[in-house]
DONUVO-129834 format. One record per residue (C-alpha): residue number from 1; z negated, y, x negated. Coordinates in nm, 3 decimals. Each point is the difference from the previous one (the first is absolute). Example, Ala and Ser with C-alpha at 12.3 -4.5 7.8 and 13.67 -1.06 7.14 Angstrom:
2
<site><pos>1</pos><w>-0.780</w><v>-0.450</v><u>-1.230</u></site>
<site><pos>2</pos><w>0.066</w><v>0.344</v><u>-0.137</u></site>
END
This chain:
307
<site><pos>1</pos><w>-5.035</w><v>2.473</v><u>-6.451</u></site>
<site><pos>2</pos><w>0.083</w><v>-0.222</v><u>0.300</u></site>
<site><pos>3</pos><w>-0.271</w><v>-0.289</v><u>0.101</u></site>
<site><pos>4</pos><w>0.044</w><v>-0.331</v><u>0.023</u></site>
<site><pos>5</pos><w>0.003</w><v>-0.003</v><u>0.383</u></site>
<site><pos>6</pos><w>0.211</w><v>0.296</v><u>0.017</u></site>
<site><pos>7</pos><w>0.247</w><v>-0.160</v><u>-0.229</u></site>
<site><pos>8</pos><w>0.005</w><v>-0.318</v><u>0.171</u></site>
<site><pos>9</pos><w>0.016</w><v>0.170</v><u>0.345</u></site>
<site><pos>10</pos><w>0.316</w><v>0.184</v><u>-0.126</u></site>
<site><pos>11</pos><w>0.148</w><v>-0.330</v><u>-0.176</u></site>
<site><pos>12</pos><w>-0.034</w><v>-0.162</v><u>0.370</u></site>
<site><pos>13</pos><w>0.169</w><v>0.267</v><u>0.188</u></site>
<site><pos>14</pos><w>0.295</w><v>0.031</v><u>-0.286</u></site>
<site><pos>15</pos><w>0.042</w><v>-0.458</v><u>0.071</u></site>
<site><pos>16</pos><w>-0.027</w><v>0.042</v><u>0.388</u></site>
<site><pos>17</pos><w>0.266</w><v>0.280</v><u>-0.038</u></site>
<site><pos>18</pos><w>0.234</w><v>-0.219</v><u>-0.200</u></site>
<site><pos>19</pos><w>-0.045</w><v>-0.249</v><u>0.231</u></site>
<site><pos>20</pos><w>0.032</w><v>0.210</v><u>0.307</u></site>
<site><pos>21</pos><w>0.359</w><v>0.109</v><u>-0.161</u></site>
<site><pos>22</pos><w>0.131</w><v>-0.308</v><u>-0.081</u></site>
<site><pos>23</pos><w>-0.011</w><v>-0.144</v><u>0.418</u></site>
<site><pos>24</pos><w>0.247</w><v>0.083</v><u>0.217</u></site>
<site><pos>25</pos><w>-0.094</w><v>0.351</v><u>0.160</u></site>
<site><pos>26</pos><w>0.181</w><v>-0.059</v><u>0.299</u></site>
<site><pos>27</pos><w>-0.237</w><v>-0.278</v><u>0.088</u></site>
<site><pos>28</pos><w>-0.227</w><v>0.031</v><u>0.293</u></site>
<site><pos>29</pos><w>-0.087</w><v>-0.339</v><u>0.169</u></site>
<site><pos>30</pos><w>-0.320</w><v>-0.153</v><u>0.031</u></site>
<site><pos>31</pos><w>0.011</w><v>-0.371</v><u>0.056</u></site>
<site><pos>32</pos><w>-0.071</w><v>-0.120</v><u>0.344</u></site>
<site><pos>33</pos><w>-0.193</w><v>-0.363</v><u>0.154</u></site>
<site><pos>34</pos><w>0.274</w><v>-0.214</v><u>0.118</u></site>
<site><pos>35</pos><w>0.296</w><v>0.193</v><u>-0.083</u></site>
<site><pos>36</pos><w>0.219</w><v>-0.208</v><u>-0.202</u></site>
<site><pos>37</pos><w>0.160</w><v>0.192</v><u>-0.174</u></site>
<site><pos>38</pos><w>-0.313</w><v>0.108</v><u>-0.190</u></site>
<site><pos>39</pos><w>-0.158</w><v>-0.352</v><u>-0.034</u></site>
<site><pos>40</pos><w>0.041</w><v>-0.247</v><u>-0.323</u></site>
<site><pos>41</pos><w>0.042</w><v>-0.358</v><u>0.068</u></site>
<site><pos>42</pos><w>-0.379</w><v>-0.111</v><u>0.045</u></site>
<site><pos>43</pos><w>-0.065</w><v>0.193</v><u>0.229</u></site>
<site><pos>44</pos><w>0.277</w><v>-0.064</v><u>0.272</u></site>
<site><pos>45</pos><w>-0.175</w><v>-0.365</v><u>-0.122</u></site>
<site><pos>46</pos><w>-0.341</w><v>0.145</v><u>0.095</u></site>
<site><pos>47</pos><w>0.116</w><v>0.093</v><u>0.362</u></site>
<site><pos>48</pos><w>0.185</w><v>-0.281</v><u>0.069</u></site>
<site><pos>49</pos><w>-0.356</w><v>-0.180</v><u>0.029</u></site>
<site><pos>50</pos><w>-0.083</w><v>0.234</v><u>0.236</u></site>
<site><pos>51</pos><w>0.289</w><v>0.046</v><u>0.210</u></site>
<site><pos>52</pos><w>0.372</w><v>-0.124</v><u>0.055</u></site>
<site><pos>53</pos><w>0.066</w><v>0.357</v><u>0.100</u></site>
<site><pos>54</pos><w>0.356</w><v>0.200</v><u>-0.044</u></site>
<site><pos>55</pos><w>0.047</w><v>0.331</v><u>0.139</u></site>
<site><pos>56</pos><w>0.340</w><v>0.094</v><u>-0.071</u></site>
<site><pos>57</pos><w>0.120</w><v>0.410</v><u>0.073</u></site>
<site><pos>58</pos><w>0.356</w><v>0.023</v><u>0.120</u></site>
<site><pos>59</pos><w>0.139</w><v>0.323</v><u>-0.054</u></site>
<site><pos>60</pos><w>0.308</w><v>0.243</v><u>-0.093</u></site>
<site><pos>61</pos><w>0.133</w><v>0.236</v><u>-0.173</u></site>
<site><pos>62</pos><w>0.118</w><v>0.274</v><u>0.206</u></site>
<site><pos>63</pos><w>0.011</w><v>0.349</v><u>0.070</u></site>
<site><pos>64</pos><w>-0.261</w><v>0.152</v><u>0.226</u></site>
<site><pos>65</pos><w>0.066</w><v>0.346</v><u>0.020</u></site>
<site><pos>66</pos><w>-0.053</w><v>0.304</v><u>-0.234</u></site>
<site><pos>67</pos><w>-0.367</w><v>-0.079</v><u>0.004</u></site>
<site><pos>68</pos><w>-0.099</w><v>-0.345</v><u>-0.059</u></site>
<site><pos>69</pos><w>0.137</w><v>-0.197</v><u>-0.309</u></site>
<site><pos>70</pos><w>0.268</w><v>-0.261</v><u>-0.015</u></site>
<site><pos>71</pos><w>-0.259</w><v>-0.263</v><u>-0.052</u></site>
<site><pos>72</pos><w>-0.179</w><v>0.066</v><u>0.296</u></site>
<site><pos>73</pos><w>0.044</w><v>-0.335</v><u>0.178</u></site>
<site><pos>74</pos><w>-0.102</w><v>-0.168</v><u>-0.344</u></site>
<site><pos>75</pos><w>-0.327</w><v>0.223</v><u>-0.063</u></site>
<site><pos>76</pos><w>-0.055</w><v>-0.044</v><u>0.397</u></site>
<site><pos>77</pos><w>-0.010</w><v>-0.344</v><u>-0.061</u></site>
<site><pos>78</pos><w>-0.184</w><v>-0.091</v><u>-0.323</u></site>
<site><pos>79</pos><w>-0.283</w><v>0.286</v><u>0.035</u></site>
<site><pos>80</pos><w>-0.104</w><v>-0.150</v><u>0.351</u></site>
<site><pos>81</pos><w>0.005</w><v>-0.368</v><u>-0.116</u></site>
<site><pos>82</pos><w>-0.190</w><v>0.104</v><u>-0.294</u></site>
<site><pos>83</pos><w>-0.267</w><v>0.124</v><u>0.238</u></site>
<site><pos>84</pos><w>0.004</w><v>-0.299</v><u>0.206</u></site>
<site><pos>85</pos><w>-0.093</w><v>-0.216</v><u>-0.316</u></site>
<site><pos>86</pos><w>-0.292</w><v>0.190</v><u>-0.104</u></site>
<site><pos>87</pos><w>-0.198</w><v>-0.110</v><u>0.289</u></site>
<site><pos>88</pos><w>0.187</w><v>-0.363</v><u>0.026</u></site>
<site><pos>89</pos><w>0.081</w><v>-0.250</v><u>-0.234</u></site>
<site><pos>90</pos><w>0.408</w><v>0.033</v><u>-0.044</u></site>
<site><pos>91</pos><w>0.229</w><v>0.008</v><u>-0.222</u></site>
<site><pos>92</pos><w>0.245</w><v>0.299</v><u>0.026</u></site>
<site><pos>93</pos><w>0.329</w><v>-0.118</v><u>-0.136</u></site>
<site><pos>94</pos><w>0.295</w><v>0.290</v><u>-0.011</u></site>
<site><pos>95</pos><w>0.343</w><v>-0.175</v><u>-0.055</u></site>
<site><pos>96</pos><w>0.254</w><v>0.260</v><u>0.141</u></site>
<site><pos>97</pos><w>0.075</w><v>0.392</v><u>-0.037</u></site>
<site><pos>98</pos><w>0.281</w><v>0.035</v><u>0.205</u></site>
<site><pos>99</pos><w>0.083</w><v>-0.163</v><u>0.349</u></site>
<site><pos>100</pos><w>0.259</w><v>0.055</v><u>0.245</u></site>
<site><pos>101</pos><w>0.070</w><v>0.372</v><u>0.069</u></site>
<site><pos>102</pos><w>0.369</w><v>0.031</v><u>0.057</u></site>
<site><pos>103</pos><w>-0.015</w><v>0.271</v><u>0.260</u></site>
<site><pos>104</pos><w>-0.155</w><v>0.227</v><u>-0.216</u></site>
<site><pos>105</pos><w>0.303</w><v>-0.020</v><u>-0.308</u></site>
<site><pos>106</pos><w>0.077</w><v>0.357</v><u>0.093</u></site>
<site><pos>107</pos><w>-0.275</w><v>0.108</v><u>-0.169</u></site>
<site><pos>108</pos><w>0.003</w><v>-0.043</v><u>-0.407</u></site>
<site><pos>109</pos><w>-0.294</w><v>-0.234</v><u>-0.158</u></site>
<site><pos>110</pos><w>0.017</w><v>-0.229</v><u>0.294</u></site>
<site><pos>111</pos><w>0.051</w><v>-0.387</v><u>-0.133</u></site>
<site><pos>112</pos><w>0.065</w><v>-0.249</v><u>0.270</u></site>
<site><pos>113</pos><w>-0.016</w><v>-0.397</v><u>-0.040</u></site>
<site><pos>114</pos><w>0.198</w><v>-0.233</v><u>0.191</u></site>
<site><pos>115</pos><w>-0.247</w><v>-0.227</v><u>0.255</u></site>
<site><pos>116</pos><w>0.158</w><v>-0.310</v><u>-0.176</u></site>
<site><pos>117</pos><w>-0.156</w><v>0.154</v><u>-0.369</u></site>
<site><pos>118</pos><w>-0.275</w><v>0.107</v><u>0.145</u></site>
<site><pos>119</pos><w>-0.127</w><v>-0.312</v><u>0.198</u></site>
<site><pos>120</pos><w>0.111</w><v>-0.214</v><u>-0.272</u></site>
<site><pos>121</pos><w>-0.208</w><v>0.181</v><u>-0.252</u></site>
<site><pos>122</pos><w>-0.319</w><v>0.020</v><u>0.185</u></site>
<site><pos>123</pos><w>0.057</w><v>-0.384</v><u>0.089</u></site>
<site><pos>124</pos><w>0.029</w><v>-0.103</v><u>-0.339</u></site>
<site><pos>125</pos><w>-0.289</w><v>0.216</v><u>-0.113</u></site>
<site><pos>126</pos><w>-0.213</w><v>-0.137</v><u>0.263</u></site>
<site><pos>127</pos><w>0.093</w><v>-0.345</v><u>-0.112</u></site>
<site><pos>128</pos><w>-0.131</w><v>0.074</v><u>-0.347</u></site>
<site><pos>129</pos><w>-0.324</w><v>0.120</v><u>0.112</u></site>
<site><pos>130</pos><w>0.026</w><v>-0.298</v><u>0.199</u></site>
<site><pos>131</pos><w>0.019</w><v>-0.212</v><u>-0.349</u></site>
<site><pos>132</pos><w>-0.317</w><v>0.173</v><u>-0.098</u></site>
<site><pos>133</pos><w>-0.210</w><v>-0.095</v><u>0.288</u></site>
<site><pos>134</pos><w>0.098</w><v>0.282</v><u>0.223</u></site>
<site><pos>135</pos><w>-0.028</w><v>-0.134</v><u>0.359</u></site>
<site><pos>136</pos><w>-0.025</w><v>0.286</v><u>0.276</u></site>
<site><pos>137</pos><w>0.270</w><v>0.299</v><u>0.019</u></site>
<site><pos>138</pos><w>-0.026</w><v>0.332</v><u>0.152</u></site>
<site><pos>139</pos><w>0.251</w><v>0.203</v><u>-0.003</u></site>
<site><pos>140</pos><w>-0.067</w><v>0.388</v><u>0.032</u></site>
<site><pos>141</pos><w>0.324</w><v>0.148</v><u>0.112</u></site>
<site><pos>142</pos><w>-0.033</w><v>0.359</v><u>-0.086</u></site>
<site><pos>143</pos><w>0.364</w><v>0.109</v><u>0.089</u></site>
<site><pos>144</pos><w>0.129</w><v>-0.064</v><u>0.353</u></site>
<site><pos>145</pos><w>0.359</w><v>-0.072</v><u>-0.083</u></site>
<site><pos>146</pos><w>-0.164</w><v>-0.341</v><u>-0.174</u></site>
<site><pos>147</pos><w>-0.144</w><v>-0.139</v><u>0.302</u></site>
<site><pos>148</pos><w>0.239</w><v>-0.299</v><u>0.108</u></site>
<site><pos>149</pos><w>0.049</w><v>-0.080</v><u>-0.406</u></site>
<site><pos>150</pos><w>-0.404</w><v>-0.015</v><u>0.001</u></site>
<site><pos>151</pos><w>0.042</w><v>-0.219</v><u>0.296</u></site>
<site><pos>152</pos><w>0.226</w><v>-0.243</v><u>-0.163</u></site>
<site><pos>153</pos><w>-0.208</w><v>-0.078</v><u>-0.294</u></site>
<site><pos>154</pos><w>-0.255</w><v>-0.044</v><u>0.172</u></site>
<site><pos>155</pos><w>0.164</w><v>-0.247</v><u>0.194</u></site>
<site><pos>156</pos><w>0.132</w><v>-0.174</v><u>-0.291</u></site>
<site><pos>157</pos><w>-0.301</w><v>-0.011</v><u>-0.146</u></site>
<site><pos>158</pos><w>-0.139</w><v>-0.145</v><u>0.256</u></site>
<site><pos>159</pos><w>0.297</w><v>-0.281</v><u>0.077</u></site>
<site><pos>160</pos><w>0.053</w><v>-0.095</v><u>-0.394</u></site>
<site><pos>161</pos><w>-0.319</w><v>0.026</v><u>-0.199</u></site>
<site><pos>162</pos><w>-0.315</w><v>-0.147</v><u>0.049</u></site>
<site><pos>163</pos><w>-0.177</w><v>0.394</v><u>-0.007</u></site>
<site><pos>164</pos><w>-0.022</w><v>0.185</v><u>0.359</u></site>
<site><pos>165</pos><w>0.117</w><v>0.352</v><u>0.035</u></site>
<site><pos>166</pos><w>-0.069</w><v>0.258</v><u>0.243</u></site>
<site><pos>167</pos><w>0.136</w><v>0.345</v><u>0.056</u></site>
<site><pos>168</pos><w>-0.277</w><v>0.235</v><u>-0.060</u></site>
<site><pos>169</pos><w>0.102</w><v>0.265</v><u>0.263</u></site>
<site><pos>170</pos><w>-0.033</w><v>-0.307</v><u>0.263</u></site>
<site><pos>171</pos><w>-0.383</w><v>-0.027</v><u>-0.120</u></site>
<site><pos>172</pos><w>-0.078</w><v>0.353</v><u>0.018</u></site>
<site><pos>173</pos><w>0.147</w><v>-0.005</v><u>0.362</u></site>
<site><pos>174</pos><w>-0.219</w><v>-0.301</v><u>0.090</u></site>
<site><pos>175</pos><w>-0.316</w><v>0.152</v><u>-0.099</u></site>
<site><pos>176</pos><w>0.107</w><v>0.309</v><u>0.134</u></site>
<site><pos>177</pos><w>0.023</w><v>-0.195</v><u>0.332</u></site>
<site><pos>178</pos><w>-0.263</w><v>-0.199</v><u>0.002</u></site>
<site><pos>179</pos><w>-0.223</w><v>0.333</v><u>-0.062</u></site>
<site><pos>180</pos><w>0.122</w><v>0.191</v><u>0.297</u></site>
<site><pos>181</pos><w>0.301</w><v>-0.059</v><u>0.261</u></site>
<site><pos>182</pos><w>0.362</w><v>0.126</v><u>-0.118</u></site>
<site><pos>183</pos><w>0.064</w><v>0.309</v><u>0.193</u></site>
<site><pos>184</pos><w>0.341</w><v>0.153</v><u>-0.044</u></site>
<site><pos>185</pos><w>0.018</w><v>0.251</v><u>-0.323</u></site>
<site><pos>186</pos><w>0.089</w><v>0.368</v><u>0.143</u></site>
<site><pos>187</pos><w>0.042</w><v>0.239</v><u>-0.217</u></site>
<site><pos>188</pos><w>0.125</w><v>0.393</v><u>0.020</u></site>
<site><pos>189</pos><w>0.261</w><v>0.008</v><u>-0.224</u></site>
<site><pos>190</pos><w>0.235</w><v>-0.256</v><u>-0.133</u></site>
<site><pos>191</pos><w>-0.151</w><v>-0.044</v><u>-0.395</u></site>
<site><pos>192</pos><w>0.143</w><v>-0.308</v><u>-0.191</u></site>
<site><pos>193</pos><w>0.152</w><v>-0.031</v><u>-0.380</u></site>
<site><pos>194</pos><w>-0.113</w><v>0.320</v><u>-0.209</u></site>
<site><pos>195</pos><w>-0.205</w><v>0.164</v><u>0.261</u></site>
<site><pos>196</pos><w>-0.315</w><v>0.104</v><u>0.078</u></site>
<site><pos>197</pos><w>-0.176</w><v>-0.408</v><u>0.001</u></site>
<site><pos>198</pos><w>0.162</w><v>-0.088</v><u>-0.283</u></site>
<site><pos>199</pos><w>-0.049</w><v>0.360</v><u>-0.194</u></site>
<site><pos>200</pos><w>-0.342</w><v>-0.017</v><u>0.073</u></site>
<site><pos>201</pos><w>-0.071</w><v>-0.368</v><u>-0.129</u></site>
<site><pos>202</pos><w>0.210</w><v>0.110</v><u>-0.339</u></site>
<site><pos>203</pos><w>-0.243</w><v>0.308</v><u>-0.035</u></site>
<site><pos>204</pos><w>-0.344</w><v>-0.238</v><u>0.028</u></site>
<site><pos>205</pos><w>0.180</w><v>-0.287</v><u>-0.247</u></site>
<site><pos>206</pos><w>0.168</w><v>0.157</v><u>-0.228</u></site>
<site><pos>207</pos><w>-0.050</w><v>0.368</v><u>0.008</u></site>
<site><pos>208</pos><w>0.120</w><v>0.144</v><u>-0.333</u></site>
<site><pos>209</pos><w>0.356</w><v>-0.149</v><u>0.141</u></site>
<site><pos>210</pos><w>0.036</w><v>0.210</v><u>0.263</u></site>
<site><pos>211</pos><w>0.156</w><v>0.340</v><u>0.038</u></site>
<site><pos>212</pos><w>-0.143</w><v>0.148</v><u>0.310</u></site>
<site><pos>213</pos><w>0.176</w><v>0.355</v><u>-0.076</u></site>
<site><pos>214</pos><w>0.343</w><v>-0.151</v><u>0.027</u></site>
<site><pos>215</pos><w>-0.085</w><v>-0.157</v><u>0.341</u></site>
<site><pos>216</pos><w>0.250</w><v>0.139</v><u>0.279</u></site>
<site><pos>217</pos><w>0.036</w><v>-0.031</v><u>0.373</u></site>
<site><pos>218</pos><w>0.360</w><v>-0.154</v><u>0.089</u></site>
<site><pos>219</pos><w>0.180</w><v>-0.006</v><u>0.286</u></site>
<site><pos>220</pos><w>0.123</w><v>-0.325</v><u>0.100</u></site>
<site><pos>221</pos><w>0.387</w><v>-0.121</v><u>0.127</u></site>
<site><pos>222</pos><w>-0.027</w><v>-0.287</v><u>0.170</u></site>
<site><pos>223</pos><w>0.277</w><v>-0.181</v><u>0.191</u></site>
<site><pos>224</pos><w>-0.004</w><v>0.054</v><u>0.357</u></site>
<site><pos>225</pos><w>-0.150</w><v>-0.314</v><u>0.092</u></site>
<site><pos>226</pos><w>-0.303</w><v>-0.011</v><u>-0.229</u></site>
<site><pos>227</pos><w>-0.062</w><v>0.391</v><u>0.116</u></site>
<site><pos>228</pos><w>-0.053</w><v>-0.146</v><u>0.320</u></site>
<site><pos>229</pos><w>-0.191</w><v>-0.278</v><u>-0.080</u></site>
<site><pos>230</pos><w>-0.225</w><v>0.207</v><u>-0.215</u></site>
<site><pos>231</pos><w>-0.243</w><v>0.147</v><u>0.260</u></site>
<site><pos>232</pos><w>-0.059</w><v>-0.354</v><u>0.113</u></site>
<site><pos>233</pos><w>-0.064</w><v>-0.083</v><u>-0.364</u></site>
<site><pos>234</pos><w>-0.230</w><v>0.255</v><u>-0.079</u></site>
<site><pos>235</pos><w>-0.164</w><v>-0.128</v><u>0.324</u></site>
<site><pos>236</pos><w>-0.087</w><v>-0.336</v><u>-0.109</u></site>
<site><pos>237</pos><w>0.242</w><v>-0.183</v><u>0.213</u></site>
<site><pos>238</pos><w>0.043</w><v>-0.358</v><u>-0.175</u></site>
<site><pos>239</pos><w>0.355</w><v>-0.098</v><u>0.087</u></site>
<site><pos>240</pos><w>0.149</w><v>0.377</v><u>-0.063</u></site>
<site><pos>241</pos><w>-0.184</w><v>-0.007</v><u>-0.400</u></site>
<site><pos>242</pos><w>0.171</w><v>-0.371</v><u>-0.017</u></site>
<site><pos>243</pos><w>0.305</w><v>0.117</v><u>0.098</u></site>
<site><pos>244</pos><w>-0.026</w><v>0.357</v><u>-0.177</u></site>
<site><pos>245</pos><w>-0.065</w><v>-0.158</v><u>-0.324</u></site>
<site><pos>246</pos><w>0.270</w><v>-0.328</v><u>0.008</u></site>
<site><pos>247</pos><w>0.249</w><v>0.298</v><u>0.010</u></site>
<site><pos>248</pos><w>-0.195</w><v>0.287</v><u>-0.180</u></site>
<site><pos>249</pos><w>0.006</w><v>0.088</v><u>-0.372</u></site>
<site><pos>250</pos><w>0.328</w><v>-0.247</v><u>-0.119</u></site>
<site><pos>251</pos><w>0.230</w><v>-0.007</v><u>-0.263</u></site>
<site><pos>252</pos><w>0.347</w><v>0.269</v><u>0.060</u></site>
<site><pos>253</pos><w>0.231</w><v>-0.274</v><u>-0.022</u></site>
<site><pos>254</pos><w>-0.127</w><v>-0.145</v><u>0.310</u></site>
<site><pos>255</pos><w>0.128</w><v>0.336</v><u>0.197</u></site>
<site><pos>256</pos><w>-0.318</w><v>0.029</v><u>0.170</u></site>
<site><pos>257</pos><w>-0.045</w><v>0.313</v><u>-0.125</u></site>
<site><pos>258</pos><w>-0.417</w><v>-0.051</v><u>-0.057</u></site>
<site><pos>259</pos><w>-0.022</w><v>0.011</v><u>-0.392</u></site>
<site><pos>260</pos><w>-0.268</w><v>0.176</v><u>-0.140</u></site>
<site><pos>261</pos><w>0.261</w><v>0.313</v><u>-0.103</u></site>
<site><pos>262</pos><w>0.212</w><v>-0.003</v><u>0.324</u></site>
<site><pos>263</pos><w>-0.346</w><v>0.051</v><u>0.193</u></site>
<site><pos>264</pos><w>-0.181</w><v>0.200</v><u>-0.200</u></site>
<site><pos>265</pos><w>0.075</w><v>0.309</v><u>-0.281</u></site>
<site><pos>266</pos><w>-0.282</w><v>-0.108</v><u>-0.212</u></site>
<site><pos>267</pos><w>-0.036</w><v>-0.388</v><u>0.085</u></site>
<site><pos>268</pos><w>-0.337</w><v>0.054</v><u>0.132</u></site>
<site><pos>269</pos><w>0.036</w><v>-0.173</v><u>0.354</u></site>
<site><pos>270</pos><w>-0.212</w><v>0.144</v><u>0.222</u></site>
<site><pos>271</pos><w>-0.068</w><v>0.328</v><u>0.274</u></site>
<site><pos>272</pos><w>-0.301</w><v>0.114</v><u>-0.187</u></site>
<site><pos>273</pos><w>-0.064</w><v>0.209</v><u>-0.310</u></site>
<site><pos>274</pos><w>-0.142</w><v>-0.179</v><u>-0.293</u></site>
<site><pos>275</pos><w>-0.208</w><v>0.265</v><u>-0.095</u></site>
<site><pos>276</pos><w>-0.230</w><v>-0.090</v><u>0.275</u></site>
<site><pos>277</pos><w>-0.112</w><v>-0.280</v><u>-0.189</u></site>
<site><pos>278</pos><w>-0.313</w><v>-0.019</v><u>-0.182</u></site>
<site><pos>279</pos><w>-0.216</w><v>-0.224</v><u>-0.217</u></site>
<site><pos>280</pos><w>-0.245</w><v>-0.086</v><u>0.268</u></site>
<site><pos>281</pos><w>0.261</w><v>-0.095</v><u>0.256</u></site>
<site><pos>282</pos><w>0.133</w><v>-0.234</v><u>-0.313</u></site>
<site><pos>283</pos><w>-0.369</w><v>-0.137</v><u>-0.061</u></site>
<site><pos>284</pos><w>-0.099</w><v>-0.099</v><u>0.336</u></site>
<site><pos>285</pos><w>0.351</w><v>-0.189</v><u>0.072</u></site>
<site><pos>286</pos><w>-0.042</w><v>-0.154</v><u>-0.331</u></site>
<site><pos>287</pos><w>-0.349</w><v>-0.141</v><u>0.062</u></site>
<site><pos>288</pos><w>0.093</w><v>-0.063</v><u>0.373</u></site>
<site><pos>289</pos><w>0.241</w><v>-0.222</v><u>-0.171</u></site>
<site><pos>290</pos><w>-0.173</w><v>-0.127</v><u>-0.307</u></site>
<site><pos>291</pos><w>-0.309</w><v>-0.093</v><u>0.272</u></site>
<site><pos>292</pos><w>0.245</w><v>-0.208</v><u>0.210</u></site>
<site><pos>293</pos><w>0.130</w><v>-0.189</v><u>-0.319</u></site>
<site><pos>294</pos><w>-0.299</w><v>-0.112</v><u>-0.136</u></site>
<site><pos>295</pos><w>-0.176</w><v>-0.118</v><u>0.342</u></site>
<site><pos>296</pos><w>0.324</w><v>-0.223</v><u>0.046</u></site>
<site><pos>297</pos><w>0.010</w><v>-0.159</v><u>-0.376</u></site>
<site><pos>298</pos><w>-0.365</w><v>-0.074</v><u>0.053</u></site>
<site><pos>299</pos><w>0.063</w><v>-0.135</v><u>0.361</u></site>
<site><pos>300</pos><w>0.317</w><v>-0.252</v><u>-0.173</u></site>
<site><pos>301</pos><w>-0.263</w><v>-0.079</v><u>-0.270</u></site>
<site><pos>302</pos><w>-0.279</w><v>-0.133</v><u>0.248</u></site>
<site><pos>303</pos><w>0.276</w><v>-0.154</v><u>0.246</u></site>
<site><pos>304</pos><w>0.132</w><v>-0.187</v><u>-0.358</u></site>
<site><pos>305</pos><w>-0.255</w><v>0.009</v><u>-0.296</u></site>
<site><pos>306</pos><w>0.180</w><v>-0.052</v><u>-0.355</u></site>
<site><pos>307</pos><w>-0.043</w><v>-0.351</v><u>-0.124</u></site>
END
């Protein structure tokens, strides 16, 4: 004869069962302070009296080797502007997926966005926020080949609203200075989209997304002119990495022969082997970056309190 507690205890377990089996199993998030996504009405309310705040990721959706997932520009993005606003007041407001990756339509997944779609859209969505209360941008640019878009929002923003926008990257590099003198970056090896950096920061953010076993070396085929330019590159030579990069990684129909696929078997760009990446290389970039971040939204806030 079963007790009462026994039989209660069992009733309990047989409900949170049912229960359990009626949610979706795939589900795995947890909800997260200032993400937006996550957040009901109220309480965007509840932050806007305590900051005017936008943090906007700008990503992609592109391929980045055998080893790092099509979203990794996205994940890149959201994961380290989630950090930021845990230890500042901001909201983090994703709007696009996708971005402007033509030069990597070789490789199948990739989605690219014309700059006209894509600055119009994070316009308009800034000027929504802006409707809210919303009255500082920052734009975290977490895929290279958005830069000058970033740029022009920004600058729109700036010319035809009455909210200010900055370019997050410029903070960063303003701290950065301010903290200790810019010294040329040298490096060994060339290591840029899918390598080693970018591996490693994948493997510290989102770890069960990466597939470290189907890392590979490749050897690169450059044109002739960015083969010579390279060792300057990889040197830290300013005008060489301005001029490597205006002609580096393009689409194929401009015949400059630099897309991801005419460079590069696997359309990791870069001398290195991705398998030399680890977790700890990803978390101390990450929190090198994070750090930066923070110290400059706190230095806007006490140059320009919220009213």
């Amino acid at each position: 004869m079963l007790s009462h507690v026994a039989l209660t205890l069992m009733l309990a377990t047989v409900v949170a069962g049912q229960a359990l089996a009626q949610t979706n199993p795939l589900w795995r998030e947890e909800k997260i302070k200032g993400f937006l996504p996550h957040m009901t009405w109220p309480e965007v309310r509840e932050l806007l009296s305590r900051t005017d705040m936008v943090l906007i990721p700008v990503p992609s959706i592109e391929q980045h080797g055998p080893q790092t997932p099509m979203g990794t520009d996205y994940y890149a993005g959201v994961e380290q502007a989630k950090l930021i606003a845990q230890r500042t007041d901001v909201l983090v407001a994703p709007v696009l997926l996708a971005g402007q990756s033509p030069y990597h339509m070789d490789f199948p997944g990739t989605i690219t966005l014309s700059s006209q779609t894509i600055q119009q859209v994070y316009f308009e969505a800034a000027q929504s926020l802006i409707h809210h209360g919303f009255r500082r941008f920052l734009f975290l640019n977490s895929h290279a080949g958005n830069q000058s878009i970033t740029r022009f929002v920004v600058d729109r923003i700036n010319q035809e609203t009455p909210a200010i926008a900055v370019d997050l990257g410029d903070g960063i590099d303003a701290m950065t200075r301010a903290a200790t003198p810019q010294a040329p970056t040298r490096t060994e090896r060339f290591d840029r989209h899918g390598g080693v950096g970018e591996t490693a920061r994948a493997m510290y953010l989102f770890p069960s997304l990466v597939q470290i076993d189907k890392a590979q070396q490749v050897t690169l085929t450059l044109p002739p002119d960015l083969a010579r330019m390279l060792p300057e590159v990889v040197q830290g030579d300013a005008a060489a990495t301005l001029v490597f990069l205006a002609e580096g990684l393009k689409p194929t129909g401009t015949g400059k022969h630099t897309s991801a696929a005419e460079m590069s078997a696997t359309g990791v760009w870069s001398e290195r082997d991705p398998r030399e990446a680890t977790a700890e290389q990803g978390r101390r970039a990450t929190e090198t970056f994070v750090d930066a971040a923070v110290r400059f939204i706190e230095r806007w806030k006490a140059l320009r309190p919220s009213p």
